[in-house]
DOROFI-907338 format. One line per 3 residues: number of its first residue (from 1); for each residue x, y, z of N, C-alpha, C. Coordinates in nm, 3 decimals. Layout:
# DOROFI-907338
NUM = X/Y/Z/X/Y/Z/X/Y/Z | ...
//
This chain:
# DOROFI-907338
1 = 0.083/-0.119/0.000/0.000/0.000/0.000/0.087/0.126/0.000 | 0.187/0.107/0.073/0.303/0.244/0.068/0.367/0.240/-0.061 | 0.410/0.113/-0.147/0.451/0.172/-0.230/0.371/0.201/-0.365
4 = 0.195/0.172/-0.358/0.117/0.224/-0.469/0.058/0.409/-0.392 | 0.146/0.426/-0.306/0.093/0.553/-0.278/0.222/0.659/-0.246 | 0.346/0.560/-0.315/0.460/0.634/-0.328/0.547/0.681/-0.183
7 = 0.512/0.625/-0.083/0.613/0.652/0.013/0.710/0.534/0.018 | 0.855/0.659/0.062/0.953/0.543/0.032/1.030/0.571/0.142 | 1.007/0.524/0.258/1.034/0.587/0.380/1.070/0.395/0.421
10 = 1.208/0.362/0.431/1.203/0.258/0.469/1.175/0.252/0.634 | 1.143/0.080/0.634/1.059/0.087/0.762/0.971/0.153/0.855 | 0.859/0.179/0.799/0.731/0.269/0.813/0.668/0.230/0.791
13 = 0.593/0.220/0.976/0.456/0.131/0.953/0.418/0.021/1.053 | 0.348/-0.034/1.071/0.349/-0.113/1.179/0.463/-0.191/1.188 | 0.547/-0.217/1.113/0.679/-0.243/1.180/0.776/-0.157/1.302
16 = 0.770/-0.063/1.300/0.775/0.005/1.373/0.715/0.029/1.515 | 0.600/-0.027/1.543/0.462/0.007/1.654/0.565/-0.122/1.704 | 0.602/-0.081/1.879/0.640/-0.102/1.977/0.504/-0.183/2.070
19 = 0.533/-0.272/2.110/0.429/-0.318/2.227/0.435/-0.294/2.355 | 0.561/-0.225/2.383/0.546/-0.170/2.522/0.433/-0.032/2.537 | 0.424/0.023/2.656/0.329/0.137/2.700/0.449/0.245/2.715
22 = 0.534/0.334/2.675/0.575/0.423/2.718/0.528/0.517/2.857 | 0.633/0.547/2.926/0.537/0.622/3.024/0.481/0.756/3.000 | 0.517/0.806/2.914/0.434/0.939/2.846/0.308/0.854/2.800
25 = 0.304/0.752/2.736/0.152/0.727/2.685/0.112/0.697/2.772 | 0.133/0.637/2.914/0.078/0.577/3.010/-0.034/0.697/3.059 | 0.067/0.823/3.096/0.021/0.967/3.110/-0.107/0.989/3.075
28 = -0.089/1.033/2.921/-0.173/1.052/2.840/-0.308/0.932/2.904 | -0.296/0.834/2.849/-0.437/0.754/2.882/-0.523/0.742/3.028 | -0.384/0.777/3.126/-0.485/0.784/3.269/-0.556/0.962/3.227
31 = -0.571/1.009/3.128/-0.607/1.149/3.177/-0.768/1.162/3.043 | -0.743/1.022/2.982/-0.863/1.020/2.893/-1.019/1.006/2.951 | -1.141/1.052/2.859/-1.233/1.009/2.938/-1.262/0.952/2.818
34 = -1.256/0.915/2.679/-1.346/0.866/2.622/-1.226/0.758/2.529 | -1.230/0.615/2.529/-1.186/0.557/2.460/-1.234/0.501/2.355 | -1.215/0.483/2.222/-1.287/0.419/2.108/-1.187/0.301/2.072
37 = -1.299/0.232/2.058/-1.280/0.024/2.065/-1.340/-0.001/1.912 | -1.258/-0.115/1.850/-1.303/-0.181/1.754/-1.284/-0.301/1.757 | -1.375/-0.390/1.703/-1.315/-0.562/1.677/-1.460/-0.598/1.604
40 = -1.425/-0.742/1.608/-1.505/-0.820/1.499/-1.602/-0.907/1.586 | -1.730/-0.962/1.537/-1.819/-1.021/1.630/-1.784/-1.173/1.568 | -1.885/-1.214/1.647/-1.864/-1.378/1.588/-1.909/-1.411/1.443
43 = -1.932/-1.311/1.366/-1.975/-1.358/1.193/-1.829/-1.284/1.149 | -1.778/-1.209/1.184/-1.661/-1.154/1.114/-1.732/-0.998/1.062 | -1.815/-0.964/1.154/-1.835/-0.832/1.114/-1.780/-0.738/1.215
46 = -1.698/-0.669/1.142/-1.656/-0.533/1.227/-1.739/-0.406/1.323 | -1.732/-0.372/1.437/-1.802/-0.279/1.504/-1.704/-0.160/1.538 | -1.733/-0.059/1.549/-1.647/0.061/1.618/-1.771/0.077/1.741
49 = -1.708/0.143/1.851/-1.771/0.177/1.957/-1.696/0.277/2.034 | -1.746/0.365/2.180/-1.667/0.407/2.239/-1.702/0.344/2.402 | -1.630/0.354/2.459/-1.609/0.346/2.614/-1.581/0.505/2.680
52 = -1.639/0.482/2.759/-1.600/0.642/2.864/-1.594/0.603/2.989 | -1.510/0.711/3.072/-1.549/0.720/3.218/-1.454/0.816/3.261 | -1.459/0.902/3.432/-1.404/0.964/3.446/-1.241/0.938/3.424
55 = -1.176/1.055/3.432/-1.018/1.075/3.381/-0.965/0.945/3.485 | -0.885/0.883/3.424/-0.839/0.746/3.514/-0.881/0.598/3.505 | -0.988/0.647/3.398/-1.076/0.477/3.368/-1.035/0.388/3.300
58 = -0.920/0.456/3.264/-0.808/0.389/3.155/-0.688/0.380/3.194 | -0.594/0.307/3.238/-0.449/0.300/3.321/-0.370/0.186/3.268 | -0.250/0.194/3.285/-0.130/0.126/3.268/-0.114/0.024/3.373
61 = -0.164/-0.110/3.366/-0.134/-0.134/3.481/0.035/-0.230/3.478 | 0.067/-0.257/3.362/0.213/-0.237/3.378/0.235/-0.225/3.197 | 0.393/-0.233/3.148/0.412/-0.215/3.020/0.334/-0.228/2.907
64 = 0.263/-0.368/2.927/0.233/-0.428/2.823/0.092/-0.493/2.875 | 0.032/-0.372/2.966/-0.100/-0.430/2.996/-0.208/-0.246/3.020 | -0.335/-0.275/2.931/-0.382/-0.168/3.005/-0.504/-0.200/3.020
67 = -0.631/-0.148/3.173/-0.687/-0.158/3.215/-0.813/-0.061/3.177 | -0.890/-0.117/3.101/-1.007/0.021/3.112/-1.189/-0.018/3.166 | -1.149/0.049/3.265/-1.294/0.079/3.396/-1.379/0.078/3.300
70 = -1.420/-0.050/3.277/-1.571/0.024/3.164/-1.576/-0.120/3.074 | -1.716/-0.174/3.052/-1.702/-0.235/2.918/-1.866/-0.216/2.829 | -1.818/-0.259/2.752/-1.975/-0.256/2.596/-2.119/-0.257/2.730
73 = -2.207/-0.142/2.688/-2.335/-0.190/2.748/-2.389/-0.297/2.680 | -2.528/-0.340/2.734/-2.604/-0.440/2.683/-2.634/-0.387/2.537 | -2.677/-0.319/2.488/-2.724/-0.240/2.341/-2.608/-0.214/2.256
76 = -2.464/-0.228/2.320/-2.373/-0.203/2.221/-2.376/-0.326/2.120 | -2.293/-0.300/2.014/-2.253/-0.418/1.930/-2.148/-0.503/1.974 | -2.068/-0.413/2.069/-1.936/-0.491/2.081/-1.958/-0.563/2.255
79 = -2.095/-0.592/2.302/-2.175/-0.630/2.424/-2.106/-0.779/2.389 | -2.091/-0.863/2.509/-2.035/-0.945/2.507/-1.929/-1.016/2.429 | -1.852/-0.963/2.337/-1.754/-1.019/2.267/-1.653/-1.041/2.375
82 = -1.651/-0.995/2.476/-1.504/-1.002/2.521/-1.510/-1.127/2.610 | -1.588/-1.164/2.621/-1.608/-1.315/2.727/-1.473/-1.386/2.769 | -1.479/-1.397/2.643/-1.289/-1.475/2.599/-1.209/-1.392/2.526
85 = -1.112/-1.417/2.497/-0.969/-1.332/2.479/-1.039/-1.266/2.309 | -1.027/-1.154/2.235/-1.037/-1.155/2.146/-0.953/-1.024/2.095 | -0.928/-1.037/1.957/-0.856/-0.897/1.907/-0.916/-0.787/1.888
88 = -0.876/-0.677/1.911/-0.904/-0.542/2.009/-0.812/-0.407/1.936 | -0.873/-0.329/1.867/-0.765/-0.195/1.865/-0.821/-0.114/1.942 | -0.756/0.014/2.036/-0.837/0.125/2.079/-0.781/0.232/2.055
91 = -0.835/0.335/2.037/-0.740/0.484/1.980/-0.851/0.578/2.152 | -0.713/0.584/2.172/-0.746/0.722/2.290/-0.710/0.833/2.207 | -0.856/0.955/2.227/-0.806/1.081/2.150/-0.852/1.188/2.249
94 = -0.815/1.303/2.244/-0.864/1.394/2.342/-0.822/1.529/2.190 | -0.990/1.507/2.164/-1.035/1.614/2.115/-0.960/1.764/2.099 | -0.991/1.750/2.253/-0.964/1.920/2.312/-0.806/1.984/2.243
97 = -0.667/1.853/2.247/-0.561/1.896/2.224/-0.471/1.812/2.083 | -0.613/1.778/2.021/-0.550/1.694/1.878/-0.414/1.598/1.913 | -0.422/1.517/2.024/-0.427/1.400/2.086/-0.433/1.317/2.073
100 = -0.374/1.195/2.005/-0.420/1.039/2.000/-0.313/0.952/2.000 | -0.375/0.852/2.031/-0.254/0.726/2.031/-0.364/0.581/2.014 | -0.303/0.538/1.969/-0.371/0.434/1.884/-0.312/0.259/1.985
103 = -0.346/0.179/2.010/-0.293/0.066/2.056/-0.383/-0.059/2.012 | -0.294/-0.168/1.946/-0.383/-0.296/1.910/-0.284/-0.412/1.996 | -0.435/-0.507/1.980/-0.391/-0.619/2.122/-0.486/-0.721/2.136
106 = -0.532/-0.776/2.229/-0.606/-0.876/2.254/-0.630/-0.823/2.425 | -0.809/-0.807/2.381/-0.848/-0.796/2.558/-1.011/-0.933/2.580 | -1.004/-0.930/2.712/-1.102/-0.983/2.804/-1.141/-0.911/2.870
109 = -1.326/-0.961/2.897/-1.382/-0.877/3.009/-1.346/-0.965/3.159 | -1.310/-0.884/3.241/-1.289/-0.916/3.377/-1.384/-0.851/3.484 | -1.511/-0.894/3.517/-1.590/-0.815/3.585/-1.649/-0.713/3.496
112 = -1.652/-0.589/3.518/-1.699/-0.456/3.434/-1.575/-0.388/3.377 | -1.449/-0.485/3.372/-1.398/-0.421/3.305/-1.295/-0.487/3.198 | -1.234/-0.374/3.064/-1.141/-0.458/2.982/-1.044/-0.481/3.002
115 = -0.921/-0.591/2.991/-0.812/-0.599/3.027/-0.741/-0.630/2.900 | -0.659/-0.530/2.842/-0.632/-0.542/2.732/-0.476/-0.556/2.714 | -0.423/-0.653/2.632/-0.257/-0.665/2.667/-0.191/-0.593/2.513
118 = -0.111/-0.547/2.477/-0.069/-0.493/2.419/0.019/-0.505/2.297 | 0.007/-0.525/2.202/0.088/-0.552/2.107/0.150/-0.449/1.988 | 0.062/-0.329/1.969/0.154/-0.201/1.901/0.050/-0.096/1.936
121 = 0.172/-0.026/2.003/0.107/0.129/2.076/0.217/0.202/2.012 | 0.150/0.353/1.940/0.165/0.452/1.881/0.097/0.560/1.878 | 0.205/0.683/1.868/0.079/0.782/1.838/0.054/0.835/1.686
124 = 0.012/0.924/1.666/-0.049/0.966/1.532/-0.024/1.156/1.527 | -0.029/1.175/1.421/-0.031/1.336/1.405/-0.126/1.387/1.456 | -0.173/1.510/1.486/-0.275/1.612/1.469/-0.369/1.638/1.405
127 = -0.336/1.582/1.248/-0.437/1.611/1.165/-0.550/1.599/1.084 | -0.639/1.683/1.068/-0.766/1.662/1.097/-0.890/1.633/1.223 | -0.833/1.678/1.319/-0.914/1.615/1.399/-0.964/1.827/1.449
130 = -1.094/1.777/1.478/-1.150/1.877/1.532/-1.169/1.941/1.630 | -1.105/2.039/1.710/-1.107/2.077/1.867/-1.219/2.092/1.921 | -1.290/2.031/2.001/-1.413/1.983/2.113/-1.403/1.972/2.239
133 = -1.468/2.023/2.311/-1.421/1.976/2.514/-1.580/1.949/2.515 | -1.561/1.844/2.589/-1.724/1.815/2.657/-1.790/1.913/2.744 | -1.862/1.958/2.771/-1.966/2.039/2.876/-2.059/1.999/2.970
136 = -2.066/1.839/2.931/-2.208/1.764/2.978/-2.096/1.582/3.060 | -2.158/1.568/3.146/-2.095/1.366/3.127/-2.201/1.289/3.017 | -2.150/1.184/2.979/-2.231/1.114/2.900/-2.356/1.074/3.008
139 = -2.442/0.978/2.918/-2.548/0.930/2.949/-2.561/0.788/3.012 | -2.664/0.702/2.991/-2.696/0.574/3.033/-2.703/0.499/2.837 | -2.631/0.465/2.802/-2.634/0.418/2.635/-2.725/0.325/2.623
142 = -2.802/0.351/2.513/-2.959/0.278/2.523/-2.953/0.264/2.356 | -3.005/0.155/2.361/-3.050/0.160/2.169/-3.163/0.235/2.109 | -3.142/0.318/2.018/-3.257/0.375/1.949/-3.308/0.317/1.842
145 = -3.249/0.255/1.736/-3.265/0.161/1.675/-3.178/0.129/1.585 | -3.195/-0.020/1.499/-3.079/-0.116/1.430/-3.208/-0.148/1.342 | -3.097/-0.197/1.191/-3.147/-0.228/1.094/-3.006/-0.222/0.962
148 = -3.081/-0.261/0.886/-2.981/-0.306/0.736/-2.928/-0.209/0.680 | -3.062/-0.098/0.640/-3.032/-0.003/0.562/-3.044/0.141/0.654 | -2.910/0.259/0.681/-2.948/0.330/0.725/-3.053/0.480/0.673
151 = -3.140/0.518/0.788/-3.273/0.594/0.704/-3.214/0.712/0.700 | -3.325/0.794/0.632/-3.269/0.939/0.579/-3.237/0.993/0.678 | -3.272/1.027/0.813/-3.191/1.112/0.953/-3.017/1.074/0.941
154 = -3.065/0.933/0.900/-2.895/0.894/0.928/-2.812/0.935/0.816 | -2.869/0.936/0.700/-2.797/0.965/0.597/-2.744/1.135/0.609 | -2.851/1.213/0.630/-2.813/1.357/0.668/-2.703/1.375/0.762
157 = -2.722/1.296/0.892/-2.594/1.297/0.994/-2.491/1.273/0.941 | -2.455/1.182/0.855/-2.342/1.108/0.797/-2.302/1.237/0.673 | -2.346/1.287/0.602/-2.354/1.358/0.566/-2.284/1.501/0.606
160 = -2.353/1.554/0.739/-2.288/1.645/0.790/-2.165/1.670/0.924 | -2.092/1.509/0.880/-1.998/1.482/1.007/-1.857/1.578/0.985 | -1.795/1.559/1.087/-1.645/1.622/1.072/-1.585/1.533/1.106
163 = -1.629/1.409/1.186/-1.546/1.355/1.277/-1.613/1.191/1.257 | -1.524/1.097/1.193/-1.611/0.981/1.267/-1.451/0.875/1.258 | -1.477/0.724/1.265/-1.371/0.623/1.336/-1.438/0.503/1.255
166 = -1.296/0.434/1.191/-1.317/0.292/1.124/-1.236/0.226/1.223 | -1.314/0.102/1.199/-1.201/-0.020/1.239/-1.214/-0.093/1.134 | -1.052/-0.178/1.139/-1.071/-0.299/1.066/-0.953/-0.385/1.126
169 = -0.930/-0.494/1.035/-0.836/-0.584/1.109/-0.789/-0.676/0.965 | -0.700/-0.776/1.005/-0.637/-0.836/0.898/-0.651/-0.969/0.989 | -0.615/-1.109/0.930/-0.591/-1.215/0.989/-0.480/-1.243/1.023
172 = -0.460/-1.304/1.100/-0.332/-1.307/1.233/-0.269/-1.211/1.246 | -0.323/-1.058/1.214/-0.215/-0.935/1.268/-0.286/-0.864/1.341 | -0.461/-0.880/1.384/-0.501/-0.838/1.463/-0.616/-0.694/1.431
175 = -0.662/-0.607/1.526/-0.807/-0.561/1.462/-0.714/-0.373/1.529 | -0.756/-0.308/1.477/-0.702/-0.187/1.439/-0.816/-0.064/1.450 | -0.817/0.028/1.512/-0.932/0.147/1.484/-0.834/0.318/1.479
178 = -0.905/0.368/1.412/-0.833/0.484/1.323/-1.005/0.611/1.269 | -0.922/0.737/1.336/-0.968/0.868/1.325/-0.961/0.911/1.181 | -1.096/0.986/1.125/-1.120/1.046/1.007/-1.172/1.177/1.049
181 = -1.128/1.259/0.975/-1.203/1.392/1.011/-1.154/1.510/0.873 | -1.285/1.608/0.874/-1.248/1.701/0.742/-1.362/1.803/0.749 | -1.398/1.879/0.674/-1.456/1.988/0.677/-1.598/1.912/0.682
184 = -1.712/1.960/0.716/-1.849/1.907/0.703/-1.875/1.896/0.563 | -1.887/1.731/0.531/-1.963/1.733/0.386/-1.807/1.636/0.336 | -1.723/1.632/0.407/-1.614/1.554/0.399/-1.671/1.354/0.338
187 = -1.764/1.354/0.395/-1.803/1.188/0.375/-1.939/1.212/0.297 | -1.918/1.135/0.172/-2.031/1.163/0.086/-2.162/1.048/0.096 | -2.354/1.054/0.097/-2.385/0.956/0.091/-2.434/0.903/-0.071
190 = -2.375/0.795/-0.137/-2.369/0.722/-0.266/-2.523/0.685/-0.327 | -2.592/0.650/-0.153/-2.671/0.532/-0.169/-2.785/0.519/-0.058 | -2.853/0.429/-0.085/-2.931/0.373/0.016/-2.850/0.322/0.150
193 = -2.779/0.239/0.131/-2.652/0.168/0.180/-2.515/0.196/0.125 | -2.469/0.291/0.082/-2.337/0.354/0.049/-2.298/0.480/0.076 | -2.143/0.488/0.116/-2.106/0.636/0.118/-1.954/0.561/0.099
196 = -1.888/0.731/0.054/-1.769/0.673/0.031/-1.672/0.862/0.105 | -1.513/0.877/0.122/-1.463/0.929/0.150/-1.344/0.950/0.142 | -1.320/1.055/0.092/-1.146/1.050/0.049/-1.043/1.022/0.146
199 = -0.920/0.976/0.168/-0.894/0.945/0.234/-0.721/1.036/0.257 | -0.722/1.095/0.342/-0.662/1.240/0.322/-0.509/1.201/0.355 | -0.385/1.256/0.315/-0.234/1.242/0.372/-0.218/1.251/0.505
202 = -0.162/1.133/0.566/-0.149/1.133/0.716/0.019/1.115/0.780 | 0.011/1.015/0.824/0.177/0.981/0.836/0.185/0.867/0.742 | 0.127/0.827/0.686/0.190/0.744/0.555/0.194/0.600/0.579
205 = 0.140/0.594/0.730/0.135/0.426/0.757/0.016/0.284/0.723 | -0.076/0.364/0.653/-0.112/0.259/0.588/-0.220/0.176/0.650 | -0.202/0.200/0.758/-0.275/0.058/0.840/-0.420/0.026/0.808
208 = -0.490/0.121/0.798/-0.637/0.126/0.759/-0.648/0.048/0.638 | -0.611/0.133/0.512/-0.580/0.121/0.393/-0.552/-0.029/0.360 | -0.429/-0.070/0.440/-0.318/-0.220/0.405/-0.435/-0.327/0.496
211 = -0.483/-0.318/0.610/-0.601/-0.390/0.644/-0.696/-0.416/0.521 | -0.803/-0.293/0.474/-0.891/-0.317/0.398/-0.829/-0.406/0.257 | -0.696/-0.369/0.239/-0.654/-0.477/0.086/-0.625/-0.627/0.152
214 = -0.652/-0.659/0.309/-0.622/-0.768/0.349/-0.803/-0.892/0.361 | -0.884/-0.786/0.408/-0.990/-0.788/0.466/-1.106/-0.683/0.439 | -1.220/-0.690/0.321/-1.273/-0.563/0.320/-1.376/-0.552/0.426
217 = -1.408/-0.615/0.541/-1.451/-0.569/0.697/-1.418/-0.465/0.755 | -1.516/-0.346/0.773/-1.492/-0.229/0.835/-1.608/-0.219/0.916 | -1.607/-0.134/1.013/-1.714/-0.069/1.103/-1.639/0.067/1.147
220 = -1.809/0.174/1.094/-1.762/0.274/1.139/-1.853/0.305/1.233 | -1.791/0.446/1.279/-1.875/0.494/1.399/-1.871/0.667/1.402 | -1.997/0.676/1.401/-1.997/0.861/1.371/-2.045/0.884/1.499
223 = -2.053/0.966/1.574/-2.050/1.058/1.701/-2.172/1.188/1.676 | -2.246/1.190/1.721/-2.359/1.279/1.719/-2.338/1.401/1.912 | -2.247/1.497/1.847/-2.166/1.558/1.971/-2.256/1.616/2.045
226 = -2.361/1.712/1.990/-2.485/1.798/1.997/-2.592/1.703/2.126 | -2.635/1.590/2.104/-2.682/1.501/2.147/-2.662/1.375/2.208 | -2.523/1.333/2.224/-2.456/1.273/2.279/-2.524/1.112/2.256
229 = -2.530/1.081/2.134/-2.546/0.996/2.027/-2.443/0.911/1.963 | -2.462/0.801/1.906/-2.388/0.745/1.838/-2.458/0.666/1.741 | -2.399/0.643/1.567/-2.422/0.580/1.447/-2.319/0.520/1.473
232 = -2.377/0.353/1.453/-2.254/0.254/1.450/-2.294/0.148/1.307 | -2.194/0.167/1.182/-2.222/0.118/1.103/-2.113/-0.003/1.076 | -2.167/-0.123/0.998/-2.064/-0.245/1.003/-2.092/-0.297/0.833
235 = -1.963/-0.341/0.742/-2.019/-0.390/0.544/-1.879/-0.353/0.597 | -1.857/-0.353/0.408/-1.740/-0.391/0.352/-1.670/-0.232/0.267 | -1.552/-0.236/0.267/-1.525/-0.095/0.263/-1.369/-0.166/0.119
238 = -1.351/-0.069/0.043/-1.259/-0.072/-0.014/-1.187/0.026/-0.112 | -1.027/0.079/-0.115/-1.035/0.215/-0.183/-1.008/0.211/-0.296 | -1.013/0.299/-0.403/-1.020/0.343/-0.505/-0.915/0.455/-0.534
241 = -0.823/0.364/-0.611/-0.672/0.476/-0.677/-0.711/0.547/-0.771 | -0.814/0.562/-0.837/-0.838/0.614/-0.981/-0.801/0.747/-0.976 | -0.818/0.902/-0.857/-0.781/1.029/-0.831/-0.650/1.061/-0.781
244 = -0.698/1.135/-0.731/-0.543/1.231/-0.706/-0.523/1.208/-0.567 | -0.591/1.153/-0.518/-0.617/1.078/-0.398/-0.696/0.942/-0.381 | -0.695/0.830/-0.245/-0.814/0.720/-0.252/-0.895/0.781/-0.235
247 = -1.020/0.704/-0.241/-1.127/0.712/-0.226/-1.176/0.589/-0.205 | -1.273/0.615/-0.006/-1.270/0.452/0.042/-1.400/0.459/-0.045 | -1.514/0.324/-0.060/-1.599/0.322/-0.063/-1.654/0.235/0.025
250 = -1.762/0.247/0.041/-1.827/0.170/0.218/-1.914/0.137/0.169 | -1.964/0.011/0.202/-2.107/-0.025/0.183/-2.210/-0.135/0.276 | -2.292/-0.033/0.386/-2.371/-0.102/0.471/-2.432/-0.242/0.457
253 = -2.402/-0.337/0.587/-2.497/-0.430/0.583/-2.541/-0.455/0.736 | -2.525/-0.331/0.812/-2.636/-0.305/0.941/-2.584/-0.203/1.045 | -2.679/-0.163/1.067/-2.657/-0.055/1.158/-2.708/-0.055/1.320
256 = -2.632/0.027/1.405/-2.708/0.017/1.506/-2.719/0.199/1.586 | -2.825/0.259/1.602/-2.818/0.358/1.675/-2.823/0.366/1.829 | -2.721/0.425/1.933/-2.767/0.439/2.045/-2.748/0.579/2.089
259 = -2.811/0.559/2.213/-2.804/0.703/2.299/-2.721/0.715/2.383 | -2.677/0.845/2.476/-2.601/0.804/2.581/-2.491/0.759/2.590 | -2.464/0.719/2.462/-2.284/0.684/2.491/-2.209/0.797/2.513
262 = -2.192/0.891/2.473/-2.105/1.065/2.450/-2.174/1.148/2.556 | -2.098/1.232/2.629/-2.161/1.354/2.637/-2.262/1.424/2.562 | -2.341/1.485/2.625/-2.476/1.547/2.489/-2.419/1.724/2.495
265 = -2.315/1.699/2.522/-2.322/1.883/2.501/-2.170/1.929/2.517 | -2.081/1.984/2.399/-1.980/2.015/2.377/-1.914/2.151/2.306 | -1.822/2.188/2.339/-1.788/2.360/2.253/-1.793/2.309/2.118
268 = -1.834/2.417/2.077/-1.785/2.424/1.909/-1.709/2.412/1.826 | -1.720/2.301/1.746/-1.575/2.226/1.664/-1.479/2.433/1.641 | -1.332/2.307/1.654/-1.260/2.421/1.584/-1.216/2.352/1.444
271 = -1.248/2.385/1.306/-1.164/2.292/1.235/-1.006/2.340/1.210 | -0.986/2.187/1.221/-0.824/2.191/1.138/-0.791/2.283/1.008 | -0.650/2.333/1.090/-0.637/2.435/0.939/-0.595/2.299/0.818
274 = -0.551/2.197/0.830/-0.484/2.137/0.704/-0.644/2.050/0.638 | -0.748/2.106/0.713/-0.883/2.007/0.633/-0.884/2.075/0.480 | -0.884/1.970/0.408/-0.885/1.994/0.306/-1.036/2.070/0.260
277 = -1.038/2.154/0.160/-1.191/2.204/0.139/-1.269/2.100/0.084 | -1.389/2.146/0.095/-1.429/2.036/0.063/-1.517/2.027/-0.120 | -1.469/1.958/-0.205/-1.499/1.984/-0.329/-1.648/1.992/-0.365
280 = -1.703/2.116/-0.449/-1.867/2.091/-0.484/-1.924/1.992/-0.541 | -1.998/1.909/-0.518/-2.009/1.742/-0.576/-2.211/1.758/-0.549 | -2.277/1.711/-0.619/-2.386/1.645/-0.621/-2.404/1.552/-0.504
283 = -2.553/1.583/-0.413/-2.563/1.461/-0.345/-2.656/1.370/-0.448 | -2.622/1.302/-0.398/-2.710/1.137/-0.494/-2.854/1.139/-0.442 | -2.898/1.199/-0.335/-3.004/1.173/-0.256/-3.147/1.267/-0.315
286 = -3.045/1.398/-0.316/-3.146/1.545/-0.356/-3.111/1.610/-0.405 | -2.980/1.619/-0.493/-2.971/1.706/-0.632/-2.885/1.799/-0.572 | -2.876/1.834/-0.423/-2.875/1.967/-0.393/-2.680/1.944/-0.396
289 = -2.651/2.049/-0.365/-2.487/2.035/-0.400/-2.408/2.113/-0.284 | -2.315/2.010/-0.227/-2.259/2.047/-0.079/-2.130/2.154/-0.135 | -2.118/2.248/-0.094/-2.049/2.332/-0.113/-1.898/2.344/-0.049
292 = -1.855/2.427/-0.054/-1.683/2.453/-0.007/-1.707/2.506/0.101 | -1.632/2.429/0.211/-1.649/2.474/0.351/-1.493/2.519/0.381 | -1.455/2.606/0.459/-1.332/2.636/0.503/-1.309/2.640/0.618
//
C-alpha cells in the first residue's frame, strides 16, 4: 500500500509500533475520558464503539498491559464479545488537544472491566481532527434503533460529520481502529446503503488502507456531539486509486443507533487548518450540491 501511494520511507509502519506502554503514553491515557474500541463479532463483522469514564478509567497497569474501567453496554454491538480473549484496537483521542494514540492487542472482560494486553502502541499526528471539550458527562447508552439499511436522519448525519472512526483488522495481525475527520460534507452519501470518502495524507502508515486490501470488513462509527449519540455502522469498505487521492468506498450491511454513549453537550468544533476544502459534488439523494467549507 506504501509503495502504490509512493512513500519510500524505509521501515514505516506497523513495523515500527512497539508493544510496550511508554510512560508518556501511560500519562496521556490515565487522563482520557473517552476511549474508542473496535473488533469483529462472531460472523466476522466489524463494530467501532466508544467506552467512557471519568479521567483514570483507563491505566497502565504495567508495560504491556492496560486496564479500562468500563465495558460494551447491553445495546452495544461490541456487548459481550469479550467473554474470551479476542482482538481489540483502541485509539485514545482527546479532542480538546488533537491528541491520539492508537494501541492494538487482545483484551477480556474481567468483571466490568477490559483488560487489554498490548501488542503495538503509537501515536499519530494532529491532523484533521476537530477541537471539542465536553460540557455535559455522558449518558446511560440505550439503543434507538438497528437495521440493514441506514434511514434518511442517518444519511443527513453522515452527511454532515467532521469527525467519525473505522475499524478494521487483517488475519493473524489483529483488529485496528483509526480517526477520520475534514470539513463538514467531507463523507459523501452514494446510496441507500453507500457512502464513500477521500482518504486524506497522514503519516503514511497505511494501516487502515493495508487492512482493507487484506480484509474488506470495516465498522464505522460517527458521534452525534450535539446530542450525545452514536451511528454505528458495520459492510465492507474498499479504496479506489483512480484520483489524485483514494477514495474509500463503504457499503452497509447493518446498523445500530444508540443514545447516551457521549456527552450530549460540547464547545464548538474548531476545524483543522490542514482540512482539506471540501470539493462541490452532487448529493445522490437530492440534487442539492454540498459546497466549499473552510
Amino acid at each position: 500500500m506504501q509503495r502504490r501511494a509512493g512513500v519510500r520511507v524505509a521501515d514505516h509502519g506497523s513495523s515500527r509500533a512497539r508493544a510496550d506502554i511508554p510512560e508518556v503514553a501511560a500519562a496521556f491515557l490515565r487522563d482520557q475520558r473517552m476511549i474508542v474500541a473496535g473488533a469483529a463479532d462472531d460472523l466476522g463483522r466489524l463494530w467501532a464503539s466508544v467506552l467512557t469514564g471519568p479521567a483514570g478509567f483507563a491505566d497502565a497497569a504495567d508495560d504491556r498491559t492496560i486496564v479500562l474501567r468500563a465495558a460494551p453496554a447491553p445495546d452495544d454491538p461490541l456487548h459481550g464479545l469479550f467473554a474470551a480473549e479476542r482482538d481489540v484496537g483502541l485509539l485514545a483521542i482527546e479532542p480538546r488537544t488533537r491528541r491520539r494514540m492508537r494501541v492494538n492487542g487482545t483484551a477480556v472482560q474481567t468483571g466490568e472491566s477490559l483488560v487489554v494486553g498490548t501488542e503495538q502502541v503509537y501515536a499519530n499526528c494532529p491532523k484533521y481532527i476537530q477541537t471539542r471539550e465536553p460540557t455535559t458527562p455522558p449518558g446511560t447508552p440505550a439503543r434507538i434503533g438497528s437495521g440493514s439499511a441506514p434511514t434518511g436522519r442517518h444519511r443527513d448525519w453522515i452527511e454532515a460529520a467532521d469527525t467519525f472512526f473505522i475499524a478494521t483488522r487483517a488475519a493473524g495481525f489483529g483488529a485496528d481502529v483509526s480517526h477520520r475527520g475534514g470539513n463538514p460534507g467531507f463523507v459523501r452519501v452514494t446510496g441507500p446503503r453507500s457512502l464513500e470518502f477521500p482518504d486524506y495524507p497522514g503519516n503514511g502508515m497505511y494501516m487502515t488502507l493495508g487492512n482493507l486490501e487484506l480484509d474488506p470488513a470495516a465498522g464505522l462509527l460517527f458521534p452525534d456531539w450535539e446530542r450525545g449519540r452514536t451511528l454505528h455502522l458495520t459492510g465492507r469498505a474498499r479504496a479506489d486509486w483512480g484520483g489524485d487521492r483514494p477514495v474509500v468506498r463503504f457499503e452497509v450491511d447493518a446498523y445500530t443507533h444508540l443514545a447516551g454513549t457521549l456527552p450530549a453537550g460540547w464547545t464548538a468544533p474548531g476545524y483543522h487548518r490542514f482540512n482539506p476544502p471540501v470539493r462541490d459534488q452532487g448529493s445522490s439523494r437530492s440534487g442539492s450540491a454540498i459546497g466549499t467549507v473552510l
